[in-house]
The first five atom37 places (N, CA, C, CB, O) and aatype in JSON, in Angstrom:
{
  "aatype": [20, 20, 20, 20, 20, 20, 20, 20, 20, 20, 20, 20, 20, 20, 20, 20, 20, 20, 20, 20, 20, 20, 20, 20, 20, 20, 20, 20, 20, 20, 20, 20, 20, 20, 20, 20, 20, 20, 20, 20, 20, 20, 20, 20, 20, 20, 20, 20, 20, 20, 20, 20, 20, 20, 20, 20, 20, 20, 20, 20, 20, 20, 20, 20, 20, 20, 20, 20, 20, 20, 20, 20, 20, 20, 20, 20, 20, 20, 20, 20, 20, 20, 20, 20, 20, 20, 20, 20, 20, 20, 20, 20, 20, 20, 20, 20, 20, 20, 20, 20, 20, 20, 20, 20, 20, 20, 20, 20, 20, 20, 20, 20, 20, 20, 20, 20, 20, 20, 20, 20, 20, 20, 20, 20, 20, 20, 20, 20, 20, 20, 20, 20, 20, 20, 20, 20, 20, 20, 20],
  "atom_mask": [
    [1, 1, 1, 1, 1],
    [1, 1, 1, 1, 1],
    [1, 1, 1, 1, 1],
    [1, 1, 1, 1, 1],
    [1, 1, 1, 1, 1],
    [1, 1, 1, 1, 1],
    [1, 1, 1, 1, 1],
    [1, 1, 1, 1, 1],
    [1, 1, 1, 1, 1],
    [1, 1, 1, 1, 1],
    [1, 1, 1, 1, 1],
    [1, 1, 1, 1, 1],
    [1, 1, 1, 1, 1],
    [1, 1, 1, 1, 1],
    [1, 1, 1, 1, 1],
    [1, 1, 1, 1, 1],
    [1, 1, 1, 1, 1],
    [1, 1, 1, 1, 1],
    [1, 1, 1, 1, 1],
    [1, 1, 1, 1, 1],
    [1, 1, 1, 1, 1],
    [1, 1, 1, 1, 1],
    [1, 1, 1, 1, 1],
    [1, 1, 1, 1, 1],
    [1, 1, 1, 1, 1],
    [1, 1, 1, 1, 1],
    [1, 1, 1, 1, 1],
    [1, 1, 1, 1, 1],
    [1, 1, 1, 1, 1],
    [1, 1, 1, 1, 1],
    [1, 1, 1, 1, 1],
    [1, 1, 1, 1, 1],
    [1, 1, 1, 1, 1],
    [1, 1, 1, 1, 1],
    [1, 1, 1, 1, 1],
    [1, 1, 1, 1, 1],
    [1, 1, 1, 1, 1],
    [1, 1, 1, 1, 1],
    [1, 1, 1, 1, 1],
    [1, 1, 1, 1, 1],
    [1, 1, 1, 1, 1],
    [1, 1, 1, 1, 1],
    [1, 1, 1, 1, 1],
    [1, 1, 1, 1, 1],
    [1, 1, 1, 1, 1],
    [1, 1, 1, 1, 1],
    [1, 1, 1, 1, 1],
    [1, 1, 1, 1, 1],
    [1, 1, 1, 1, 1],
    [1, 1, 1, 1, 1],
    [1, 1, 1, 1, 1],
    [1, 1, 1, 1, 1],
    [1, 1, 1, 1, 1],
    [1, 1, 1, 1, 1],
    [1, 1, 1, 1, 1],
    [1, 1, 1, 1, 1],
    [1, 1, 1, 1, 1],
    [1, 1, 1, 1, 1],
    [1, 1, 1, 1, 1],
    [1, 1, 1, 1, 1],
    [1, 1, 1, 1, 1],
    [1, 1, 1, 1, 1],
    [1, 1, 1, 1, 1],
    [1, 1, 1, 1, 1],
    [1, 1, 1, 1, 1],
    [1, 1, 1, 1, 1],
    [1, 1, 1, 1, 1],
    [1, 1, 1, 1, 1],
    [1, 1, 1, 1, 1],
    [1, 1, 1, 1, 1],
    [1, 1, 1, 1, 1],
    [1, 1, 1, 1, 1],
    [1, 1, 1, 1, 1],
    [1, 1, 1, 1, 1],
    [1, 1, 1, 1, 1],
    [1, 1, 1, 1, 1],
    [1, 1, 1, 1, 1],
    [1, 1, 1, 1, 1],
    [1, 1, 1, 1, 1],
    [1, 1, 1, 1, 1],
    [1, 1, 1, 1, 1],
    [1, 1, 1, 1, 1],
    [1, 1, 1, 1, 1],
    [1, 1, 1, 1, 1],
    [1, 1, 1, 1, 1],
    [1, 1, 1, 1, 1],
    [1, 1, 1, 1, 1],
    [1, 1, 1, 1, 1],
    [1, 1, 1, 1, 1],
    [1, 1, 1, 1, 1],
    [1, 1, 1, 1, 1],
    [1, 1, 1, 1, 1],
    [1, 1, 1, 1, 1],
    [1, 1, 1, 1, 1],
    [1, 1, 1, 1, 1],
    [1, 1, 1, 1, 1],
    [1, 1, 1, 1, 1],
    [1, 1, 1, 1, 1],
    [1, 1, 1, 1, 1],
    [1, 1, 1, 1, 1],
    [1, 1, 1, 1, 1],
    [1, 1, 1, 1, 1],
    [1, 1, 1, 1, 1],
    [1, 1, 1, 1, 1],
    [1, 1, 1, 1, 1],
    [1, 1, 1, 1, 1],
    [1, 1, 1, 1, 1],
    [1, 1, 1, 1, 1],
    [1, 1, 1, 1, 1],
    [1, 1, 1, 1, 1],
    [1, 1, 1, 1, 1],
    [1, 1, 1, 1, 1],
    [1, 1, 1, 1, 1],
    [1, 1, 1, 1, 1],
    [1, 1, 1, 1, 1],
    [1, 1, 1, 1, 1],
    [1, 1, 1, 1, 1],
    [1, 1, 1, 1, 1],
    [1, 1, 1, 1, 1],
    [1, 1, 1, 1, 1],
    [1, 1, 1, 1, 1],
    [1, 1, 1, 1, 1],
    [1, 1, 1, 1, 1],
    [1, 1, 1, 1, 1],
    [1, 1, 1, 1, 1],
    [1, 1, 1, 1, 1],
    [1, 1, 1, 1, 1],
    [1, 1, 1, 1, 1],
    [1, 1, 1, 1, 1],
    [1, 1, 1, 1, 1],
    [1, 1, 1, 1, 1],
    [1, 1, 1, 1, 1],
    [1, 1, 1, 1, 1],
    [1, 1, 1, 1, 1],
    [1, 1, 1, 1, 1],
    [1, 1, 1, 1, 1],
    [1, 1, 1, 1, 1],
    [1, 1, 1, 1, 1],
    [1, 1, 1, 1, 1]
  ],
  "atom_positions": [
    [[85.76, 114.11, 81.82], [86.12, 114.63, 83.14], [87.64, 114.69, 83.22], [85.52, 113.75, 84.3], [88.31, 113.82, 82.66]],
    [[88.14, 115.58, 83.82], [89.44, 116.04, 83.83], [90.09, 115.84, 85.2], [89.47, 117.43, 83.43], [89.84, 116.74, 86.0]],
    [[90.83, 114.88, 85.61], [90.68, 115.12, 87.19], [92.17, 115.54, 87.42], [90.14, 113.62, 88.21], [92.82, 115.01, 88.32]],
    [[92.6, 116.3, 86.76], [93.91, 116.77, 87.37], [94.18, 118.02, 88.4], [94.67, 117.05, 86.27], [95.2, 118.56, 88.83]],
    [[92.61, 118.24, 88.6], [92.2, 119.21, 89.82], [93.22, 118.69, 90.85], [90.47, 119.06, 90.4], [94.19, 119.24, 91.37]],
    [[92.59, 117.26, 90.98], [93.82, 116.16, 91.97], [95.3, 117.04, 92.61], [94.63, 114.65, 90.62], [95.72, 117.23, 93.75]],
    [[95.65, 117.33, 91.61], [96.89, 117.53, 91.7], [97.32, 119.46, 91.98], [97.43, 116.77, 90.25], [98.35, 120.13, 92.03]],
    [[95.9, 119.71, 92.09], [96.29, 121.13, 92.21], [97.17, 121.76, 92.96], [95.46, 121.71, 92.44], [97.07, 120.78, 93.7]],
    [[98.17, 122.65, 93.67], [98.92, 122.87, 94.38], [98.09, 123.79, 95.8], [99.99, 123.46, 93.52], [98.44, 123.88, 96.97]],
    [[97.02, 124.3, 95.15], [96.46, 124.78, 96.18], [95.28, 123.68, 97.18], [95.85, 126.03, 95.53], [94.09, 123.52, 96.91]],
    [[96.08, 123.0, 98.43], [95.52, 121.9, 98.79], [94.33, 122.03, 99.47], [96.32, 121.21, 99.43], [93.96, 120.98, 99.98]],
    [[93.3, 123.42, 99.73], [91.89, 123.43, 100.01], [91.38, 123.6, 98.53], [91.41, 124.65, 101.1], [90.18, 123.75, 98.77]],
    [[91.51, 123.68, 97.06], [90.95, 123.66, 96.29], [91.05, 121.95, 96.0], [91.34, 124.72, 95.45], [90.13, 121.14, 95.89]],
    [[92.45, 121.74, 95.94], [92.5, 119.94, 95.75], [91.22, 119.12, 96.54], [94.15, 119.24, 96.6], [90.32, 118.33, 96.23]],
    [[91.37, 119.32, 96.89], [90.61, 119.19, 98.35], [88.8, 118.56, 97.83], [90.58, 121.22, 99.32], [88.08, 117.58, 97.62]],
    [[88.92, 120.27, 97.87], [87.5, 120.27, 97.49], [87.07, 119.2, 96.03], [87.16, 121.97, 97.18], [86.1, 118.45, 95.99]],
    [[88.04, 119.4, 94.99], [87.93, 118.82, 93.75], [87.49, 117.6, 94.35], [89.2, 118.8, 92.79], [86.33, 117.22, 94.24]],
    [[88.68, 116.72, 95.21], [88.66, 115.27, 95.69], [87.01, 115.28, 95.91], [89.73, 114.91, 97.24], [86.29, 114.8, 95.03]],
    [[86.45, 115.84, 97.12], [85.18, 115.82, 97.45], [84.23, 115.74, 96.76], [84.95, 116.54, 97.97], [83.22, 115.1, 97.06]],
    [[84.54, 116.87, 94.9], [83.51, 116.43, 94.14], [83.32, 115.24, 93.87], [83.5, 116.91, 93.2], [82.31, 114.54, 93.94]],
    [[84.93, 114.96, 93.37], [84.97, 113.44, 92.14], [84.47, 112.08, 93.32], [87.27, 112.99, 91.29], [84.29, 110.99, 92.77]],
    [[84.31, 112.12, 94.5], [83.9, 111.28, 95.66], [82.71, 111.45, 95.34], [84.27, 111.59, 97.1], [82.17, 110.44, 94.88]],
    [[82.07, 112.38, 95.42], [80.4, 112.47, 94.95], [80.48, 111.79, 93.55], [79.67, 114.28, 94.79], [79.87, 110.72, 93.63]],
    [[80.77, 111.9, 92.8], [80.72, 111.44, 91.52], [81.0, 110.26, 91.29], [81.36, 112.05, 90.81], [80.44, 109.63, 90.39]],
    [[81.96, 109.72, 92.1], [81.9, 108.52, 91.81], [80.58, 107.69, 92.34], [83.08, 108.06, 92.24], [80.0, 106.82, 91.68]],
    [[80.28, 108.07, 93.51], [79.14, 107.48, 94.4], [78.05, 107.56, 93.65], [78.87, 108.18, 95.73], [77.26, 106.67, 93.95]],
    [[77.6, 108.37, 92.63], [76.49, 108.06, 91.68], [77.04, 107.85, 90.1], [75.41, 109.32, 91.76], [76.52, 108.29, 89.07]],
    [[78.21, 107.04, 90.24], [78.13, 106.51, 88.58], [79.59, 106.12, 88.63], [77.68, 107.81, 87.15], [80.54, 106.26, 89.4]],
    [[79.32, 105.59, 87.48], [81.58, 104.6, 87.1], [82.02, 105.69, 86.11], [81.82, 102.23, 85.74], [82.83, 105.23, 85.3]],
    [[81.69, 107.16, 85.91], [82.14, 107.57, 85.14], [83.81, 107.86, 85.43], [81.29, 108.47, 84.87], [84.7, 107.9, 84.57]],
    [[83.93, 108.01, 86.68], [85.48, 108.03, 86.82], [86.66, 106.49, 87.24], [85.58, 109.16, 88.08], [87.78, 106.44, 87.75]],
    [[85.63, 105.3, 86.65], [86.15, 104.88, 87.14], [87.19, 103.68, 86.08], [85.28, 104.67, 88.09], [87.68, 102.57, 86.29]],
    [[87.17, 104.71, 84.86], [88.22, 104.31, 83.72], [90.12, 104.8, 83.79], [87.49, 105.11, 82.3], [91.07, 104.37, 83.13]],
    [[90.04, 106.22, 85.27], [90.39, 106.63, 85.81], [91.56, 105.49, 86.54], [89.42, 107.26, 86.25], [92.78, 105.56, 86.39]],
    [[91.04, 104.76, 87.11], [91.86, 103.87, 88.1], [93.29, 103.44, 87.97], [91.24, 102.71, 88.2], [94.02, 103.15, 88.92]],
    [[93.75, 103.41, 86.2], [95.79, 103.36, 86.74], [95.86, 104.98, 87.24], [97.43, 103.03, 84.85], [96.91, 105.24, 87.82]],
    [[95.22, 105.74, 87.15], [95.72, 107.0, 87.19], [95.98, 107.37, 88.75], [94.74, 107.97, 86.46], [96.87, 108.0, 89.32]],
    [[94.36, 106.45, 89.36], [94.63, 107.21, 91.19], [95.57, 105.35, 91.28], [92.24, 107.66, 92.89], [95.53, 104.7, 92.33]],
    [[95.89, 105.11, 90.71], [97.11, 103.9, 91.39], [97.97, 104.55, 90.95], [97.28, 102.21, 90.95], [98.59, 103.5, 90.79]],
    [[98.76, 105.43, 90.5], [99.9, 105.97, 90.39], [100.09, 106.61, 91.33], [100.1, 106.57, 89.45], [101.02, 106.44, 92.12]],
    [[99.08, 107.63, 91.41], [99.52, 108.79, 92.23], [99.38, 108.06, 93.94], [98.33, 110.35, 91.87], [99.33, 108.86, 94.87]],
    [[99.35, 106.76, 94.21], [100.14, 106.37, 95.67], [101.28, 106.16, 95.25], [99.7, 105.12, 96.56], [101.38, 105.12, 95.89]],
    [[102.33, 106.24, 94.69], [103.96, 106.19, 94.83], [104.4, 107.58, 94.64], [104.74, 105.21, 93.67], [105.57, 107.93, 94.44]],
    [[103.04, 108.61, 94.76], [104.01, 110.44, 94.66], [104.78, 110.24, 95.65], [103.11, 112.18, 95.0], [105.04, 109.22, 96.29]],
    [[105.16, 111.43, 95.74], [106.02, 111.94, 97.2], [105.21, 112.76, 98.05], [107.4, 112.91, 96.9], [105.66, 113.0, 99.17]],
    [[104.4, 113.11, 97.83], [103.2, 114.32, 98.06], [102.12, 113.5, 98.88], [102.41, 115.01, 96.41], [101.09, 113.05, 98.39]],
    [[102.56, 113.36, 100.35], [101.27, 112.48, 100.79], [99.93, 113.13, 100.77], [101.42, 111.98, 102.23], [99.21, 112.16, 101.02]],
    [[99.21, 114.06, 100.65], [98.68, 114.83, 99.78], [98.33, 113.69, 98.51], [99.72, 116.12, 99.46], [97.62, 112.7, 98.36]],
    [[98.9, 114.14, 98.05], [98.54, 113.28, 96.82], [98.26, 111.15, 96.67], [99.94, 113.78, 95.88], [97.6, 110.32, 96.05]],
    [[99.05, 111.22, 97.46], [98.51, 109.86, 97.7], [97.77, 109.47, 98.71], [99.34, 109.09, 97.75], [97.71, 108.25, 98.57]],
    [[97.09, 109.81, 99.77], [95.51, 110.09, 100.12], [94.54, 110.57, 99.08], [95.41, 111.14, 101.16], [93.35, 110.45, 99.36]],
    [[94.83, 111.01, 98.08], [94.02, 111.38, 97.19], [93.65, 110.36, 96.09], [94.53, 112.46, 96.73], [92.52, 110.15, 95.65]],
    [[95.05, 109.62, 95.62], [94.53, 108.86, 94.89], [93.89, 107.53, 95.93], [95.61, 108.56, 93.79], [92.74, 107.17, 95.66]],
    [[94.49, 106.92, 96.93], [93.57, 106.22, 97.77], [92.38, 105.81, 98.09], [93.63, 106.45, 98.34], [91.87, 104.69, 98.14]],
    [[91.78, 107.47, 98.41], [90.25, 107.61, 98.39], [89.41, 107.47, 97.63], [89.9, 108.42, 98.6], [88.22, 107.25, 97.85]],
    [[90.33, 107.69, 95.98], [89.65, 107.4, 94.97], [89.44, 106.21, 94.64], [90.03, 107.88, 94.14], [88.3, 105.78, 94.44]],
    [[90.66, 105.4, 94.53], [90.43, 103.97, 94.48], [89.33, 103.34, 95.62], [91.87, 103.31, 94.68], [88.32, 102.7, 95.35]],
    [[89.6, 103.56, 96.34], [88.4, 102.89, 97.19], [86.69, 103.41, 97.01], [88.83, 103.22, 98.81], [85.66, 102.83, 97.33]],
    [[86.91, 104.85, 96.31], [85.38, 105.02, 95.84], [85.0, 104.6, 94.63], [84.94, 106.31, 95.81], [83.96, 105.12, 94.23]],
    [[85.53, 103.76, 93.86], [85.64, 102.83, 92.71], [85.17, 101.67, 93.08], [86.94, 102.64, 92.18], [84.82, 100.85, 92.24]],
    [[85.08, 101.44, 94.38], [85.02, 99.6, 94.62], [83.95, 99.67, 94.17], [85.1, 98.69, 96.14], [84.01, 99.17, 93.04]],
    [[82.34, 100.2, 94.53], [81.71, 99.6, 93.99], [81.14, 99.3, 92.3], [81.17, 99.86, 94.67], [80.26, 98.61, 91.79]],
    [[82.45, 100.46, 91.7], [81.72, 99.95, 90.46], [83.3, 98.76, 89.43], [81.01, 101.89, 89.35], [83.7, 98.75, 88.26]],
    [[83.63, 98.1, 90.48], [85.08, 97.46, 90.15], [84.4, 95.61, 90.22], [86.65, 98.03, 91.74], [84.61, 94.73, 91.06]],
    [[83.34, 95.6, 88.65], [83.22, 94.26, 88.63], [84.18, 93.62, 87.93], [82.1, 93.9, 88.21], [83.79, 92.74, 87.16]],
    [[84.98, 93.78, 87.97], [86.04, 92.98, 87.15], [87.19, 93.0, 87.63], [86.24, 93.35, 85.87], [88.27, 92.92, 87.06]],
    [[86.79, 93.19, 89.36], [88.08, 92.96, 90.34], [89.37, 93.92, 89.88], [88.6, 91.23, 90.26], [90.4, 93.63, 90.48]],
    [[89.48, 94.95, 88.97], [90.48, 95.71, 89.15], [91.58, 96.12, 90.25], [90.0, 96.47, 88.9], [92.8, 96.17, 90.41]],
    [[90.62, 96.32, 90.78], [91.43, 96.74, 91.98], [92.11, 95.99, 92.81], [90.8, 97.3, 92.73], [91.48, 95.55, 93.77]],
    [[93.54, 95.64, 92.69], [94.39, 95.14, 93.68], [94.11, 95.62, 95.3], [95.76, 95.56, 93.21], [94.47, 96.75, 95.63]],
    [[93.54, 94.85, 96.15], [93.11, 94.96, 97.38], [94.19, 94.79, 98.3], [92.08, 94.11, 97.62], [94.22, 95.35, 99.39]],
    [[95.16, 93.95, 97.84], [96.49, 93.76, 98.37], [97.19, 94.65, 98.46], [97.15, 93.03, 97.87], [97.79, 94.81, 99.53]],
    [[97.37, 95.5, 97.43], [98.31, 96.43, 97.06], [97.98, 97.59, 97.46], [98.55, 96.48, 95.83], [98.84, 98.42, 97.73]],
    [[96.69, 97.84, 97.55], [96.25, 99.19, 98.07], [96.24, 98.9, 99.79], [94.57, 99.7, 97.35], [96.62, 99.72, 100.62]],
    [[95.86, 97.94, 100.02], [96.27, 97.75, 101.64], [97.62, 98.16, 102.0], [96.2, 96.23, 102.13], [97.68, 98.98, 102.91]],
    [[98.92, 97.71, 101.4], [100.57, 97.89, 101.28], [100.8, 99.1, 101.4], [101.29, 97.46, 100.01], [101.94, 99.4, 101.77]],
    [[99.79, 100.23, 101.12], [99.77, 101.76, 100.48], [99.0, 102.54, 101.66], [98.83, 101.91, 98.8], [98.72, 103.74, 101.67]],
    [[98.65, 101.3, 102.92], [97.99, 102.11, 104.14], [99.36, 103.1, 105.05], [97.16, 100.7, 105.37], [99.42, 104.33, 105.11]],
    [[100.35, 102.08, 105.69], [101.3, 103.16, 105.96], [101.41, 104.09, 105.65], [102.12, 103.08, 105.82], [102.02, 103.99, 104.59]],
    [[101.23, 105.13, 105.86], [102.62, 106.65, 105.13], [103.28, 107.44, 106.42], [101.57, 108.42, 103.96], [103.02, 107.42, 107.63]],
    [[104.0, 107.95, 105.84], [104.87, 108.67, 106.76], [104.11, 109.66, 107.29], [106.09, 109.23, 106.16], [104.84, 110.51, 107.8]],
    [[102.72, 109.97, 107.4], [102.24, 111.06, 107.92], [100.9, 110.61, 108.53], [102.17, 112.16, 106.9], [100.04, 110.08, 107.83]],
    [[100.72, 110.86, 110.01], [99.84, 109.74, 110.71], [98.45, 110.47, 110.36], [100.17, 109.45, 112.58], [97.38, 109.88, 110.51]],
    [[98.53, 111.61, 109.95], [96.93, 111.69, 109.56], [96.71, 110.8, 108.08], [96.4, 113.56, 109.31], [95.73, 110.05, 108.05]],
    [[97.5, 110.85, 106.97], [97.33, 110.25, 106.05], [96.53, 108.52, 106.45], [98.72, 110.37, 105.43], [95.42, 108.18, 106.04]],
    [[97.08, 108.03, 106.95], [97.32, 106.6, 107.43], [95.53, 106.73, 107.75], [98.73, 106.26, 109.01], [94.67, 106.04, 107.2]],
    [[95.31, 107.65, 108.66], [93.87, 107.56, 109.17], [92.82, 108.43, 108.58], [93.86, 107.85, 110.57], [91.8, 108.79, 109.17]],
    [[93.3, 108.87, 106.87], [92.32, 109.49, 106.14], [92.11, 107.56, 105.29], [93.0, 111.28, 105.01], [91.02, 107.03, 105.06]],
    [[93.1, 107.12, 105.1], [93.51, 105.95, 103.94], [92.42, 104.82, 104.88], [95.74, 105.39, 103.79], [91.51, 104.29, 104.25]],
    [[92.58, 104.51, 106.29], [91.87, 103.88, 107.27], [90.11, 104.05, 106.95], [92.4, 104.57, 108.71], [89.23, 103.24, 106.64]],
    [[90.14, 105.3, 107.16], [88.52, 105.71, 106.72], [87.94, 105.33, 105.16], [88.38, 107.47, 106.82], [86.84, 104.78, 105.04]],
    [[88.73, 105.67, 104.05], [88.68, 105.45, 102.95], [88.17, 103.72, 103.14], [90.06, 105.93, 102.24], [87.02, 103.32, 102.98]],
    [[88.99, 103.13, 103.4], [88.7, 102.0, 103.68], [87.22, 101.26, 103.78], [89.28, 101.97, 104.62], [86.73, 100.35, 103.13]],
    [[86.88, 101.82, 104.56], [85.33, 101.57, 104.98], [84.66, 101.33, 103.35], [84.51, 103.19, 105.99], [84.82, 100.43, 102.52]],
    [[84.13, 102.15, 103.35], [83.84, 102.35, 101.8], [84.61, 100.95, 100.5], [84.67, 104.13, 101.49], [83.93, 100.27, 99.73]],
    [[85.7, 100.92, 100.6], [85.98, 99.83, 99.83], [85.69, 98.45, 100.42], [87.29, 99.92, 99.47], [84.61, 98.12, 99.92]],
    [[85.95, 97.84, 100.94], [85.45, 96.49, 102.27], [83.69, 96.33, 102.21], [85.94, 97.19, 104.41], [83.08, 95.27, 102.16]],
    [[83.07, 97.75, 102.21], [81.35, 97.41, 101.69], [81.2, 96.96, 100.4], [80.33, 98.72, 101.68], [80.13, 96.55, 99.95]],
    [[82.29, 97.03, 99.73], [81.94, 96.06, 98.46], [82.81, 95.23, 97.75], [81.48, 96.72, 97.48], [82.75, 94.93, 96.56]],
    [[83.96, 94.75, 98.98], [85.07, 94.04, 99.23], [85.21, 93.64, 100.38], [86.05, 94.57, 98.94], [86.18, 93.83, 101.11]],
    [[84.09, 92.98, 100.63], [84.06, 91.73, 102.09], [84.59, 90.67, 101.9], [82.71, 91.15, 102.61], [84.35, 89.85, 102.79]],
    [[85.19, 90.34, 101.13], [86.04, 88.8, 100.78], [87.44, 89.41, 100.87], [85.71, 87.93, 98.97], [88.39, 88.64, 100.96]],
    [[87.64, 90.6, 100.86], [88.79, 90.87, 101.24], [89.25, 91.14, 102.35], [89.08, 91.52, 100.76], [90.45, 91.4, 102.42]],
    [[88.35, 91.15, 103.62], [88.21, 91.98, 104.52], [89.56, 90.48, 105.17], [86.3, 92.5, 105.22], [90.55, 91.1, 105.54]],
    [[89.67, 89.82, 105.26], [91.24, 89.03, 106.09], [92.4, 89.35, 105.21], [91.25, 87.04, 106.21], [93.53, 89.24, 105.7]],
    [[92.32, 89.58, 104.51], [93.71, 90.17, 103.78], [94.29, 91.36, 104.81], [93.31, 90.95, 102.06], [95.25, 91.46, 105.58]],
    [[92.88, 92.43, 104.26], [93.48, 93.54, 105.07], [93.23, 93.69, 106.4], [93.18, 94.68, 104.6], [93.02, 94.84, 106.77]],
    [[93.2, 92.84, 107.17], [93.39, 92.72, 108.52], [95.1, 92.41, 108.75], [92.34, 91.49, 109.08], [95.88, 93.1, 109.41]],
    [[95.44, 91.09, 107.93], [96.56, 90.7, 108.37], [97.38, 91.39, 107.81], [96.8, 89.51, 108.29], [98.48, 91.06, 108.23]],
    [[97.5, 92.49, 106.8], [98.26, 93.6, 106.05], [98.06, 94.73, 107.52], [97.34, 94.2, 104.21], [99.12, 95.25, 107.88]],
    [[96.96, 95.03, 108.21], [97.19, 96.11, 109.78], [97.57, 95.43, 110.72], [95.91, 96.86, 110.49], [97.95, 95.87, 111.8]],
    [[97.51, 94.32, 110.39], [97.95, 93.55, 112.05], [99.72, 93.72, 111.84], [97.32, 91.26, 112.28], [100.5, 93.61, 112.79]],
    [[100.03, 93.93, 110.77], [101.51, 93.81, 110.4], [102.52, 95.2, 110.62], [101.51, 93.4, 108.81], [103.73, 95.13, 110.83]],
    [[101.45, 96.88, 110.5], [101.58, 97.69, 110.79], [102.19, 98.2, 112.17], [100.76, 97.87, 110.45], [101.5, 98.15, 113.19]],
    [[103.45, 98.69, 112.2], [104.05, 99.02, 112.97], [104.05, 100.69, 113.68], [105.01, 98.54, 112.44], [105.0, 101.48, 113.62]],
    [[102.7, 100.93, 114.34], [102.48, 101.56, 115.21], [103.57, 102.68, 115.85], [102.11, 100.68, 115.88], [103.34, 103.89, 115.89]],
    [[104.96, 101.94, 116.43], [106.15, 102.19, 117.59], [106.29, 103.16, 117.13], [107.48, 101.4, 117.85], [106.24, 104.02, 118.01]],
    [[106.5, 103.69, 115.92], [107.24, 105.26, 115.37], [106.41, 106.11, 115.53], [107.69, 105.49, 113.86], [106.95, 107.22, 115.58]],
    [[105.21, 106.15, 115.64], [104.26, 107.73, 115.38], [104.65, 108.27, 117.16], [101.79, 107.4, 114.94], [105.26, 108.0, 118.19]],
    [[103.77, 109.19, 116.5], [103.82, 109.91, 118.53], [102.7, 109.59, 119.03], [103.85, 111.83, 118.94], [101.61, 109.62, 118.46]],
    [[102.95, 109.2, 120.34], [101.8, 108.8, 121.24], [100.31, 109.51, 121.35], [102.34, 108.89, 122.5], [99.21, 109.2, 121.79]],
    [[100.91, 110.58, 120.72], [99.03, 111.58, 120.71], [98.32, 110.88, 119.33], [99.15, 114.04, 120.27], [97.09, 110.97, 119.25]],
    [[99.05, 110.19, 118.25], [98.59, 109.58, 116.97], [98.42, 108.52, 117.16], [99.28, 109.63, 115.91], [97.47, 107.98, 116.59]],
    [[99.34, 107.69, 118.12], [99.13, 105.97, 118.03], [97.33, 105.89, 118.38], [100.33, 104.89, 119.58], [96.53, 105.97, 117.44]],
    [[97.01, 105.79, 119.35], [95.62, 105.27, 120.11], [94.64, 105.88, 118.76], [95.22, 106.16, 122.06], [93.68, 105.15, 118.54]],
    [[94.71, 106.77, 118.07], [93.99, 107.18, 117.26], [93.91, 106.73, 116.29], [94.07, 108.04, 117.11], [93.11, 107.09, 115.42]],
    [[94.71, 105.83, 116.19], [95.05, 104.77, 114.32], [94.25, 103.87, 115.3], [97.27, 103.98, 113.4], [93.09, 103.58, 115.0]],
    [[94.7, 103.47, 116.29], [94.35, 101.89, 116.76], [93.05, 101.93, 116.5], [94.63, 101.37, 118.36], [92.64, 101.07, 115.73]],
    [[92.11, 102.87, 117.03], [90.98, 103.07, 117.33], [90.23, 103.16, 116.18], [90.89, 104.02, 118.1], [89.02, 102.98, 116.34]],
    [[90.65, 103.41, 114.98], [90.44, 103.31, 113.76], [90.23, 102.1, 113.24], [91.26, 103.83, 113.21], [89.22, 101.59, 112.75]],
    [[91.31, 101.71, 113.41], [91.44, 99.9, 112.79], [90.58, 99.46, 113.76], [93.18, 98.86, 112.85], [89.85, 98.63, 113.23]],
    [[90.29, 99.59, 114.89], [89.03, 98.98, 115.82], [87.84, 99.5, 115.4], [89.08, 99.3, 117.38], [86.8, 99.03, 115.85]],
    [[87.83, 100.37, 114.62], [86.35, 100.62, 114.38], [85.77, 99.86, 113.0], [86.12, 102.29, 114.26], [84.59, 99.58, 112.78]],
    [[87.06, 99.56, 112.02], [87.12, 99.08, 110.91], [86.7, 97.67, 111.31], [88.42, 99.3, 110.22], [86.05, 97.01, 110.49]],
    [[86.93, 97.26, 112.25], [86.57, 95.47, 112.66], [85.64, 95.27, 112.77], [86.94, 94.77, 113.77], [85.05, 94.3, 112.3]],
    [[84.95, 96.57, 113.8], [84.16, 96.53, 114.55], [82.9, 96.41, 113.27], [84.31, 97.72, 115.64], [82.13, 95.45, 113.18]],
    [[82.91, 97.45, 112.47], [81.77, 97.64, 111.49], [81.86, 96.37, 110.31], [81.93, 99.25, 110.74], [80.92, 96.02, 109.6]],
    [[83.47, 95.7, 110.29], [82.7, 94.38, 109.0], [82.88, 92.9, 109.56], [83.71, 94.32, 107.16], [82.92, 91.87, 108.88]],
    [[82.98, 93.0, 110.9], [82.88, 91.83, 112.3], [81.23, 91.11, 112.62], [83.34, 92.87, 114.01], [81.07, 90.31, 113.55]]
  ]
}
């Protein structure tokens, strides 16, 4: 499997690719030898691209028996400068926490730390409400 679709420039084909390799991961670990690759691509510049690798990592959790996945670090990687990102990375979430419930106080106290004040008021209540729904479902 080739996943440099990822990176395509045309971002409804990226897009779509992401959506396959999400299906794909959800029925098998074949992409999930993959994983320095979607941990790189959160330090692009391309938030685009790092929602992308995000989602991926977190559709890895369940086949991540050997704890690969830094839960810490991908929490650190929730911020971005772009408030939909933040609340595609939020959703992603879900999905990793169902098979990373021992992590689930880490990344509480990694959002409780999240500084809200900068977005615009039509985005704030909409993150919050996010992270409240994230409680709400592993509470």
């Amino acid at each position: 499997m080739d996943i440099h679709g990822l990176y395509n420039k045309d971002n409804k084909a990226a897009y779509a690719f992401l959506q396959k390799l999400e299906s794909i991961s959800a029925e098998s670990d074949e992409l999930y030898r993959y994983l320095p690759d979607f941990k790189n691509m959160l330090e692009e510049d391309s938030s685009y691209l790092r929602v992308r690798g995000f989602r991926m990592i977190c559709a890895q959790a369940q086949w991540d028996q050997e704890k690969q996945i830094d839960v810490e670090y991908l929490a650190e990687h929730i911020w971005d400068s772009k408030p939909t990102a933040i609340r595609q990375k939020l959703a992603a979430l879900h999905s990793l926490l169902l098979y990373r419930q021992e992590s689930m106080d880490m990344v509480r106290i990694v959002l409780e730390k999240l500084d809200l004040s900068d977005l615009k008021d039509s985005m704030r209540p909409l993150i919050q409400k996010d992270i409240e729904q994230l409680w709400e479902e592993f509470d």
